[in-house]
C-alpha positions as CSV (number, residue, x, y, z in Angstrom):
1,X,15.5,-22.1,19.0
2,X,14.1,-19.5,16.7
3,X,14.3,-19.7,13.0
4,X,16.2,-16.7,11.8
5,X,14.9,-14.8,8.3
6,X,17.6,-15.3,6.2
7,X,18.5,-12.4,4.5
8,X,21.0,-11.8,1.3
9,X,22.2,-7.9,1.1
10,X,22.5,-6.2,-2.6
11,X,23.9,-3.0,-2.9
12,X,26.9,-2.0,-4.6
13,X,28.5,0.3,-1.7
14,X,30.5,-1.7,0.7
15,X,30.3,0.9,3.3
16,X,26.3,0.5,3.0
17,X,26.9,-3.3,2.9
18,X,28.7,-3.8,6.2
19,X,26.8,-1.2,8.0
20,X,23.8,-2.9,6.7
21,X,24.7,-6.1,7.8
22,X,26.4,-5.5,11.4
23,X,22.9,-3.4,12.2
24,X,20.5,-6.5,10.6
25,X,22.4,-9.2,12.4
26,X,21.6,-7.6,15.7
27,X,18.2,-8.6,15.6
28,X,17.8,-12.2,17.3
29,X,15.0,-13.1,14.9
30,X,17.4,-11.9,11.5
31,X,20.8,-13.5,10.0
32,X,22.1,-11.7,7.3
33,X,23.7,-14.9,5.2
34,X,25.5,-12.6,2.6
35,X,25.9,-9.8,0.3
36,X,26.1,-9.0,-3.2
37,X,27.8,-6.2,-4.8
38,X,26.0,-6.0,-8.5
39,X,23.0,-8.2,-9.4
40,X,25.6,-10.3,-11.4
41,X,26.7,-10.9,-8.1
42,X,23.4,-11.2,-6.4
43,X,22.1,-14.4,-8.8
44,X,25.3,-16.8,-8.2
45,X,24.7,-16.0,-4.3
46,X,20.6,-16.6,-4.7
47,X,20.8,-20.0,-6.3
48,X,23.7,-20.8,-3.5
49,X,22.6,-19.4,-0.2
50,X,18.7,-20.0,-1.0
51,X,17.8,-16.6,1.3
52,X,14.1,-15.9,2.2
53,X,14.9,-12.0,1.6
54,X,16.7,-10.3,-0.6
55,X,17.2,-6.6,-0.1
56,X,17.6,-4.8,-3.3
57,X,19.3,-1.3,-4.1
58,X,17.2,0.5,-7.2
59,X,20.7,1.9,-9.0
60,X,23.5,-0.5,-9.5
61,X,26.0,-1.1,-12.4
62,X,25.8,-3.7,-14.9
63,X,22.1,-3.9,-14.8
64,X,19.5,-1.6,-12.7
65,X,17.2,-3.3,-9.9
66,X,14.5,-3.0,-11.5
67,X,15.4,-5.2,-14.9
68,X,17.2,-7.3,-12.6
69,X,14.0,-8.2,-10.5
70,X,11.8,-8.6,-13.6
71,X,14.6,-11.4,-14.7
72,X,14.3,-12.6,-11.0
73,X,10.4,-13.0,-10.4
74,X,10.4,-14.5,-13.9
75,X,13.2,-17.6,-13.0
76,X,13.2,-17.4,-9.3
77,X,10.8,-15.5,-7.6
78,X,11.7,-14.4,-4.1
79,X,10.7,-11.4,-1.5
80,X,12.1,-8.7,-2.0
81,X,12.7,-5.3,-0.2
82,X,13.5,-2.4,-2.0
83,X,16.2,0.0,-0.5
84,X,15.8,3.2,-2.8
85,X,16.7,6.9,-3.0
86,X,13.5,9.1,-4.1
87,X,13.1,7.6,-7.2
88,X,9.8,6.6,-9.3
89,X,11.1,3.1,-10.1
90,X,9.9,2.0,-6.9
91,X,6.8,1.7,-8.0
92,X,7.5,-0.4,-11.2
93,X,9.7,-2.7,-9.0
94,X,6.1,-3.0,-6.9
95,X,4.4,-4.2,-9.9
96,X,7.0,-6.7,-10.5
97,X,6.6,-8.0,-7.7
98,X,8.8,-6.6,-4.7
99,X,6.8,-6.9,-1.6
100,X,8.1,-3.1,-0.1
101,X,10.2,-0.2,0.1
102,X,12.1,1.5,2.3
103,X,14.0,5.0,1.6
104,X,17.9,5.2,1.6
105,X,18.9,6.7,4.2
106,X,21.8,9.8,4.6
107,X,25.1,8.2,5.5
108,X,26.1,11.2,7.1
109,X,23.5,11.8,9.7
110,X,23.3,9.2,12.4
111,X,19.7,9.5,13.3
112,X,18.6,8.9,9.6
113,X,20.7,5.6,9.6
114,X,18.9,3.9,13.0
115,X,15.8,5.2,11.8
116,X,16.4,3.8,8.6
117,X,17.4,0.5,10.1
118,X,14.4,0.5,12.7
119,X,12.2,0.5,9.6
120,X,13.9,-2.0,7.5
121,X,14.1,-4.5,10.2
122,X,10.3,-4.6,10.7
123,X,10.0,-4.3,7.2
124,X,12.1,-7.6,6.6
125,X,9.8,-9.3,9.4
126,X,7.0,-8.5,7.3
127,X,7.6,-9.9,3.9
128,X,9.2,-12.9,5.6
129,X,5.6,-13.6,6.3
130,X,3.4,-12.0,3.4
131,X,2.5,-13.6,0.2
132,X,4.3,-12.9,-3.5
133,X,0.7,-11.7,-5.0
134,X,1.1,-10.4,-8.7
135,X,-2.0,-8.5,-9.5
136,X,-1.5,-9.4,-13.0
137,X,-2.1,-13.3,-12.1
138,X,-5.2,-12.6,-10.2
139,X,-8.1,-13.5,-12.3
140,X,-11.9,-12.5,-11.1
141,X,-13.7,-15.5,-9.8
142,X,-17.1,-16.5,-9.7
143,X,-18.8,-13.9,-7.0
144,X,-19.0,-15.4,-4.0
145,X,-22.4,-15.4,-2.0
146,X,-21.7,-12.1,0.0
147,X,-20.3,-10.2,-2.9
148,X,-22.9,-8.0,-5.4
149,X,-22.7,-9.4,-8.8
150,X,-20.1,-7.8,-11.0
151,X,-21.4,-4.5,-13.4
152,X,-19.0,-4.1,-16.3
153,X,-15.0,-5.0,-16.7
154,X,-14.1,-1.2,-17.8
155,X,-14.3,2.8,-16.3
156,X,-15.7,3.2,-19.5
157,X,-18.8,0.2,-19.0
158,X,-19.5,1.3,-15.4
159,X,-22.2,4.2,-15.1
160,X,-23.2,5.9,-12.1
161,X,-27.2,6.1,-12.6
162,X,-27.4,8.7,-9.8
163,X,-25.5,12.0,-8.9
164,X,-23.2,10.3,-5.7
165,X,-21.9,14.1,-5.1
166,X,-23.1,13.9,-1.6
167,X,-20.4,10.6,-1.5
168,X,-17.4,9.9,0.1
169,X,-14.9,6.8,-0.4
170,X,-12.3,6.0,2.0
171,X,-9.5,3.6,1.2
172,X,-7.0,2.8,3.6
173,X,-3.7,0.2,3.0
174,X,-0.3,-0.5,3.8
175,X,2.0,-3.7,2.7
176,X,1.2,-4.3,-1.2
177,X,-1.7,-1.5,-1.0
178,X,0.1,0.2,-3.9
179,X,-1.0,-1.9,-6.7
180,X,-4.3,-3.3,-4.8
181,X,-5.3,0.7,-4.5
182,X,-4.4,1.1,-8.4
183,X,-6.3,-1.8,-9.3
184,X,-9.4,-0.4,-7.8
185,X,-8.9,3.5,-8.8
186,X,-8.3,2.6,-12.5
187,X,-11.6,0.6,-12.3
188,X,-13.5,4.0,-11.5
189,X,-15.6,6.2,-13.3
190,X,-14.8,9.9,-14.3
191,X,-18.2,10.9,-12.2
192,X,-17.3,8.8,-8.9
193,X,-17.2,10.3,-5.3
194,X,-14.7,12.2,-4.0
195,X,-12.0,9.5,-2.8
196,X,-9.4,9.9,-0.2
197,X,-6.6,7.5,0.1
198,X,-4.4,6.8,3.3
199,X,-1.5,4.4,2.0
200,X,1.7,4.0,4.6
201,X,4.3,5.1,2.7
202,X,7.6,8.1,3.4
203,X,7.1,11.1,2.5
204,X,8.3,12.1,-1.2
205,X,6.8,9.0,-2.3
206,X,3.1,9.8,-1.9
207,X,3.9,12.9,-4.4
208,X,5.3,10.3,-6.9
209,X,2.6,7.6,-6.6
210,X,0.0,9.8,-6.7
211,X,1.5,11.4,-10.3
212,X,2.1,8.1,-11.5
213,X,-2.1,6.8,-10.6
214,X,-3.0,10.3,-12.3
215,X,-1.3,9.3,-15.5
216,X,-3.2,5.7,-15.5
217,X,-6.4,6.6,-13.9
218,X,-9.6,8.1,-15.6
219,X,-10.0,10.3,-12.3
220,X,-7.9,12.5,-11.3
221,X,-5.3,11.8,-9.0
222,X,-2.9,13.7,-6.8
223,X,-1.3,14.1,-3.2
224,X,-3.5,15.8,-0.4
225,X,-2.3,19.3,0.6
226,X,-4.6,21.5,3.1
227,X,-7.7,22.5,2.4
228,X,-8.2,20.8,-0.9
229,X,-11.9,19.9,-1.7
230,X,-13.0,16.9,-2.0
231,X,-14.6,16.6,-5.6
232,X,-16.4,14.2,-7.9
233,X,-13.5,12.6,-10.1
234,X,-11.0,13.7,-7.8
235,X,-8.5,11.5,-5.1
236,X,-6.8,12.5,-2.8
237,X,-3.8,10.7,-1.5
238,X,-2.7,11.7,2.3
239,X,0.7,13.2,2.4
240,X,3.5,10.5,3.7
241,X,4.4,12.3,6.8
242,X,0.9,13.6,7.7
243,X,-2.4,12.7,8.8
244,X,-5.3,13.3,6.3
245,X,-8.8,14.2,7.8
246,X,-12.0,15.1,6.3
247,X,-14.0,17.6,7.0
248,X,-17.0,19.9,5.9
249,X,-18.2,23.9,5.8
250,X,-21.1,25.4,3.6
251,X,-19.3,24.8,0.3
252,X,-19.0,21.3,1.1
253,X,-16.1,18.6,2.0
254,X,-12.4,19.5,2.2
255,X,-9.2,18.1,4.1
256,X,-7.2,19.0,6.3
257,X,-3.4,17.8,6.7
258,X,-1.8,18.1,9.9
259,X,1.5,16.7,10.8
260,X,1.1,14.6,14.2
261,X,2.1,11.6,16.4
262,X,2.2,8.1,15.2
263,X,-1.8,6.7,15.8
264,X,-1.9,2.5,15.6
265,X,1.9,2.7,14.7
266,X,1.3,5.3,11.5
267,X,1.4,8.6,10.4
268,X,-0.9,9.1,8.2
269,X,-3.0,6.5,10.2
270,X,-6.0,4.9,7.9
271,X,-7.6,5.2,11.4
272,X,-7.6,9.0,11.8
273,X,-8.8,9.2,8.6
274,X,-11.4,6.5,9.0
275,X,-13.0,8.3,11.8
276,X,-13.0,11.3,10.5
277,X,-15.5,10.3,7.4
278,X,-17.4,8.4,10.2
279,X,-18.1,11.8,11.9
280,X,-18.1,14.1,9.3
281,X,-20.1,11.8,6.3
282,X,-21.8,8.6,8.3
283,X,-24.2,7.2,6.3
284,X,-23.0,8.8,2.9
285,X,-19.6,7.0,3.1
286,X,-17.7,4.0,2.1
287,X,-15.2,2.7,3.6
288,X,-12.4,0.5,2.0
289,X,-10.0,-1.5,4.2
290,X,-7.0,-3.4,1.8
291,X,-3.6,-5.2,2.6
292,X,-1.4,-4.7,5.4
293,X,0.3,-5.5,8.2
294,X,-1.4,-4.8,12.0
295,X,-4.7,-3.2,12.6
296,X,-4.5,0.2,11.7
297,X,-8.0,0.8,10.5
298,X,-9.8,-1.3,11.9
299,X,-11.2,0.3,14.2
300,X,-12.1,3.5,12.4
301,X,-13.6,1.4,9.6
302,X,-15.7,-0.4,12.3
303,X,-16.6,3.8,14.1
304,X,-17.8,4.1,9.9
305,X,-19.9,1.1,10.2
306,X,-21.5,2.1,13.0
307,X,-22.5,5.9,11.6
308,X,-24.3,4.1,8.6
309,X,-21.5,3.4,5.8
310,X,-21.2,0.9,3.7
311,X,-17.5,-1.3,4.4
312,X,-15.7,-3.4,2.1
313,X,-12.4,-5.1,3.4
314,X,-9.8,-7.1,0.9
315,X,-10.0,-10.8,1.3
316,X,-6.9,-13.0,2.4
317,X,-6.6,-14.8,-1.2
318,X,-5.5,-11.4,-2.8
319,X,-3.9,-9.8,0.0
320,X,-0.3,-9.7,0.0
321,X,-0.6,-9.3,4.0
322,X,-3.8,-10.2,5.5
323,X,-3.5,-8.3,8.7
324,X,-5.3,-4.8,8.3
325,X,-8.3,-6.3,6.6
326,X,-8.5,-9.7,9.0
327,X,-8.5,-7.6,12.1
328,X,-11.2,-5.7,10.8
329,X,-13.1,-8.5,9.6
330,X,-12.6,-10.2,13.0
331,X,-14.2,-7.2,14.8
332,X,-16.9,-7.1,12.9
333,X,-15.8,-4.0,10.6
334,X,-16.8,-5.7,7.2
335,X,-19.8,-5.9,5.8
336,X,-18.3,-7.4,2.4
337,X,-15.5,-8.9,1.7
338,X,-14.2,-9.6,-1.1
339,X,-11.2,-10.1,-4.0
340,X,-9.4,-7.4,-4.9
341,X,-10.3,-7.7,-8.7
342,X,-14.2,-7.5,-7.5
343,X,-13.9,-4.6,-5.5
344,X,-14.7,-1.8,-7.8
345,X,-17.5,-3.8,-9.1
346,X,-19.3,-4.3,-5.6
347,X,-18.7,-0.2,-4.8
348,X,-20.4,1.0,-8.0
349,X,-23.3,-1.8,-7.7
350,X,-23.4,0.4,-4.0
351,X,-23.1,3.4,-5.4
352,X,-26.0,2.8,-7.8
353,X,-28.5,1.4,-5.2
């Protein structure tokens, strides 16, 4: 007999409750053991049904979502998904703690709602299985064996002692990747390489995330649009609904944004990304594979190694899912792996050789 996912609903719409929990309760491997209507509501049920999931709407009365999680990971912390409009707060909710998001859908149009659903479900099926990682609590370690010793503890203490114009990193992540990209793009100097950042996530959201790393970050920071060139100081976040590739004419690198088919189960793939930097850049590339579920990137990280770049992948201590970076560790796509706090260390100690 399979052990169902148990599942508590919080959202203060009944109409969005019921259809939410007839649609959940569908799936043989999910059981939807109640709903909340405020987070009041939500903490009696918590402490009485003991759920594994909790899906959480970002606006509610008496208290918002995001205070209300805050008090939650603080007393009783739990996974979480986030159900949210297009709304900024997502992203404070994944630095609380929440282990993903998924976008409310339109009531009124039928084929947002199953799409909405699809996407829930399997994202329900992941956190059931990832780890509640705070970045906050991770503390750099001793440098393992593998890893390059560490250079400095601030943007400000790191130095690039050579021009790296010629440079590209590529990061690719999906479940948790928005605080484990942070943490590494925060670390960076205002001379690094041109970066170029593939995180699953909807479209909207990308615009959002990449304003709110701008505002944090010593670099600057912004979503990808066409044709942007790739610059020193500069990432480049791929647009959610579109594939991000690099490429190169006489002036230098640029990208292109395309919308496309799903490639390993994403659009924008880290994958199409991946080998696109393997073909265009080779040996003048980095490649940086972090948390997520499946193997998207892996293979395209491995098509990198192969052309001459250097590869980092995220260990499984500080992943919140250790799929993306396992796979690619597994087929031989790593050269280093390491913690996520010693990440931007070992790529400027690279970038310096």
């Amino acid at each position: 007999m399979i052990d169902k996912i148990k599942v508590l609903i919080i959202d203060d719409s009944l109409l969005f409750r019921n259809v939410l929990k007839g649609e959940l309760n569908k799936d043989s491997h999910i059981e939807v053991i109640g709903t909340a209507v405020d987070p009041m509501d939500a903490a009696e049920q918590i402490k009485l049904l003991k759920p594994d999931i909790i899906t959480l709407d970002v606006e509610m009365p008496k208290m918002n979502g995001i205070t209300f999680l805050k008090k939650l990971m603080a007393e009783n912390p739990i996974k979480v998904v986030l159900v949210s409009s297009l709304n900024i707060s997502v992203f404070d909710a994944l630095q609380t703690g929440a282990v993903d998001f998924v976008r409310k859908p339109d009531m009124s149009a039928g084929n947002d709602i199953q799409s909405f659903i699809r996407e829930l479900k399997i994202k329900i099926k992941i956190a059931s299985i990832a780890k509640l990682v705070t970045y906050k609590s991770i503390k750099k370690e001793e440098t393992p064996r593998e890893e390059p010793a560490k250079i400095g503890t601030s943007p400000e203490s790191r130095r690039l002692l050579k021009s790296t114009s010629r440079k590209i990193i590529a990061i690719g992540a999906s479940t948790g990747g928005t605080e484990a990209t942070l943490k590494i793009l925060k670390e960076m100097p205002k001379d690094s390489p041109g970066i170029l950042v593939t995180q699953h996530m909807p479209a909207g959201f990308t615009k959002m995330y990449a304003d709110r790393l701008n505002k944090i970050c010593s670099i600057e920071v912004r979503e990808a649009k066409e044709g942007d060139r790739v610059e020193s100081g500069l990432a480049l976040i791929a647009p959610g609904d579109k594939h991000m590739e690099l490429s190169k004419d006489e002036k230098g690198y640029y990208v292109t944004c395309r919308a496309g088919d799903k490639v390993s189960g994403h659009c924008p793939s880290v994958d199409v990304l991946f080998n696109s930097v393997a073909e265009i850049a080779g040996k003048n590339s980095v490649g940086i594979i972090l948390t997520g579920m499946g193997k998207d990137g892996a293979q395209g990280l491995l098509n990198m190694k192969k052309t001459g770049a250097y590869t980092i992948g995220q260990d499984e201590k500080s992943s919140v899912v250790y799929g993306m970076p396992m796979v690619a560790y597994n087929i031989g796509s790593v050269m280093v792996q390491a913690s996520i706090e010693n990440i931007a260390d070992i790529l400027i100690k690279h970038l310096n050789k």
